[in-house]
N, C-alpha and C positions, 0 to 999 in steps of 0.2 A: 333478458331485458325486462325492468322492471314493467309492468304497465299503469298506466294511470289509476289517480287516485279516484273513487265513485265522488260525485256528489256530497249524492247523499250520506256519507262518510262526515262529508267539513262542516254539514249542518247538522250533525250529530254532535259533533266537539264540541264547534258552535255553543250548541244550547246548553249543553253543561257546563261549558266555561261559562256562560252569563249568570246561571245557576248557583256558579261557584262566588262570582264576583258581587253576584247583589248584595249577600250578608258583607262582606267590605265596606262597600261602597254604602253601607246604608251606619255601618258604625263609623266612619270617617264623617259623614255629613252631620251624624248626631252630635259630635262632641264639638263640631262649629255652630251650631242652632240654639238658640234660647229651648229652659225647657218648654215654653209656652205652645212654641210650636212644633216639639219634637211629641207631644203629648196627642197631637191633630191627626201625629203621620208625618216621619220625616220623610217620605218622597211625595209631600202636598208642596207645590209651588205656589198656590195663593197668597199664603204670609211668607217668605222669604229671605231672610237675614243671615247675617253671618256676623259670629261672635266667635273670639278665643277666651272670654270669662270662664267655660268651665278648667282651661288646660291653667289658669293661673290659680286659679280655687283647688283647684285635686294640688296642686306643686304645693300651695301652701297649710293646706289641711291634714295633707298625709305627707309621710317622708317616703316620697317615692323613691327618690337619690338615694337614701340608705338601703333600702329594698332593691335596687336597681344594683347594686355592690355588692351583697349579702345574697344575691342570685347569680352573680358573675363568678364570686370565689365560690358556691357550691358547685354549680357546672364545670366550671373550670378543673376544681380537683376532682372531680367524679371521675370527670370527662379525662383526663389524662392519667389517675390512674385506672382507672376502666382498661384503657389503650395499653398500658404499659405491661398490667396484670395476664391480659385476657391473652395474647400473642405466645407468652411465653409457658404458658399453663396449655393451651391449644398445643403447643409443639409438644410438651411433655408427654399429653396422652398419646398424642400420633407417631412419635418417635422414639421417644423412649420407652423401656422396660421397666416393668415396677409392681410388686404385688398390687394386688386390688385396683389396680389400674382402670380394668371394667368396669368394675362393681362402682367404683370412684366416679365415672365415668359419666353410667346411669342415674346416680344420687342425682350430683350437679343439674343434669339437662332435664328429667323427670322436677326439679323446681318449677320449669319455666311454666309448668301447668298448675302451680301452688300463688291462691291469688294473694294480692298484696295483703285482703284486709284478715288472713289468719293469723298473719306473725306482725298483728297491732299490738294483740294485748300481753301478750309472752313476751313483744321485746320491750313496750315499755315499761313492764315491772323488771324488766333488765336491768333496765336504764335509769331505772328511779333508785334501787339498790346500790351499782355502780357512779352514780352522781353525774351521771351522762345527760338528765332531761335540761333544756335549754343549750344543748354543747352543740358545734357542729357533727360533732362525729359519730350523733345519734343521727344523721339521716344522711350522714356520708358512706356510714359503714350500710346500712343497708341499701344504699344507691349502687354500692360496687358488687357487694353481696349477690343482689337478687339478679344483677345484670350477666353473672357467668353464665347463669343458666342459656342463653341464647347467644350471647358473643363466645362463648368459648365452641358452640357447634355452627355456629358460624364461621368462626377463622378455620376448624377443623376441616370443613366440607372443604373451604379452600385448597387446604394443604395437602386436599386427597389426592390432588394434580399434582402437587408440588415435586421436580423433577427428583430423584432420589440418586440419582447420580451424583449432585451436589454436595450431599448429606455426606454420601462412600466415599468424594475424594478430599474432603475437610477433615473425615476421618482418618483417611491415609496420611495426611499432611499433618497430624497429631493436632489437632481440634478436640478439644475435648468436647460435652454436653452444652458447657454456656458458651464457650468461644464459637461455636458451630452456630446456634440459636443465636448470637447479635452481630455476627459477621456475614452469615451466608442466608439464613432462614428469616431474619427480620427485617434487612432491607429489601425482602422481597415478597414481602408479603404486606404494601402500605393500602393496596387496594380495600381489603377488609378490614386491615386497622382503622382505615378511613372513613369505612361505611358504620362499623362499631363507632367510633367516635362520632361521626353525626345524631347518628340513634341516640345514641348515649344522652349527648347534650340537649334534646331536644325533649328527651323524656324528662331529666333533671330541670333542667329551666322549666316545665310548664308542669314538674309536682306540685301538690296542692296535699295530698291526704296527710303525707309524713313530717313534711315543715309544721300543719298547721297543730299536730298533735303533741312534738318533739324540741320546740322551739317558743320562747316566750317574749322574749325582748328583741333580737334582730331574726327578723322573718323577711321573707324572699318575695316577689313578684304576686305569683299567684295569692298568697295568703293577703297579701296587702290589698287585691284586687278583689276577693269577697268584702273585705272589711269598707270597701267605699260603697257597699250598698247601704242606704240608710235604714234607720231603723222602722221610719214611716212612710218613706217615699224613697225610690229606688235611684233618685241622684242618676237618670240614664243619658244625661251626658256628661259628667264626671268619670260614670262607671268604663264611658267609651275612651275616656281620654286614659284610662289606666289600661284597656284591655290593649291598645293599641302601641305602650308606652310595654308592655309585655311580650306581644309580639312580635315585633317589628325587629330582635335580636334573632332569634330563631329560624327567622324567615329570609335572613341575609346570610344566616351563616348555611342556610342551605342552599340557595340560590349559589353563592360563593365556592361551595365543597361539592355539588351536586356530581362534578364530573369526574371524583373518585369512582364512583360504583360503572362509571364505563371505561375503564383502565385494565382490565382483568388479562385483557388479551395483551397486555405490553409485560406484567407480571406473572404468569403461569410461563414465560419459554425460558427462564431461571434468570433473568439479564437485571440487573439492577438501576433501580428506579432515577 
């Protein structure tokens, strides 16, 4: 029998939620306030107003709509080949045989502690050689690139359950390597493609380093959200109506996916999703 929950437990939550929500709730109020009185202290009630002039000034000053697409299709392809790549390369090392399979193994996951800003300047003289700077596929290929390092021992640790039973009798039933891997091993394994895919997307929508280095004409979310600080004055409630104009995808599509990563127990007993 469970017993009750302390108190002082929900006044703990309590306050770190409040914690969490101030910074919210203090950028939602800035981007409705004159900056007159967001300059005083946007949670001073003495001067008091409510204005949408900055959301119609940031829509017509900046092409957030263009930025707001050119973030949708890099996440998006990141995000789904991320998903598609990382599952099937994860089974390879855990089930297949293959020289240097180890050695292979360790390169990949020993990445995940190689930080982003070393392979700035190596790749973009890559990429300025190969005619890739302004393409997408200068921050696509490194968005999928650098992500195996952790989705691929990610799905791995999954599959370390993964019943092998499965695996022996797709074998006996003349299964070969890929027909076993999209028949039997990958609809059963949506729990961490899921949790990869959120990760994914969530790191891609809110890049900022590799868009703003690799990209010159259509740029993403983030990049377009540094560029609305002004040059002489910080425009902070314009800058609240883009950060929110930012988040507000990321933050539904997690809300929305959240309860992949508690599904684990319906996929580990081999039964299909």
């Amino acid at each position: 029998m469970i017993g009750r929950i302390p108190y002082w437990t929900v006044w703990i939550v309590g306050v770190v939620a409040v914690i969490w929500i101030i910074p919210i709730v203090g950028i939602v109020v800035t981007s409705i306030r004159p900056p007159q009185e967001i300059v005083l202290g946007w949670w001073r009630l003495d001067q008091f107003s409510l204005t949408l002039d900055a959301w119609f000034e940031v829509w017509s000053a900046y092409p957030l709509a263009d930025a707001f697409i050119v973030t949708a299709q890099l996440a998006v392809i990141a995000t789904g080949a991320t998903m598609l790549l990382t599952p099937a390369a994860a089974y390879a090392f855990h089930f297949l045989k293959f020289r240097f399979r180890r050695l292979l193994l360790i390169i990949i996951i020993n990445a995940f502690v190689l930080p982003q800003q070393i392979v700035i300047i190596p790749l973009f003289q890559l990429w300025r050689e190969v005619g890739l700077i302004d393409n997408f596929l200068a921050v696509l290929i490194p968005y999928v690139g650098l992500s195996f390092a952790w989705s691929i021992f990610l799905v791995k640790n999954f599959l370390e359950d993964f019943p092998k039973e499965l695996i022996e009798a797709a074998r006996i039933d003349g299964c070969g390597p890929i027909s076993t891997f999209w028949h039997v091993v990958l609809p059963n394994t949506m729990t961490p493609i899921f949790a990869v895919g959120i990760l994914q997307f969530l790191w891609t929508w809110n890049a900022l380093l590799l868009p703003m280095l690799y990209l010159r004409t259509a740029v993403p979310l983030p990049v377009m959200l540094a560029r609305v600080t002004g040059q002489y004055e910080l425009n902070l409630d314009q800058l609240s109506v883009a950060a929110i104009v930012t988040t507000i995808v990321p933050l539904a599509i997690f809300l929305i996916f959240q309860r992949y990563f508690a599904l684990g127990s319906q996929t580990r007993s081999g039964a299909k999703d």
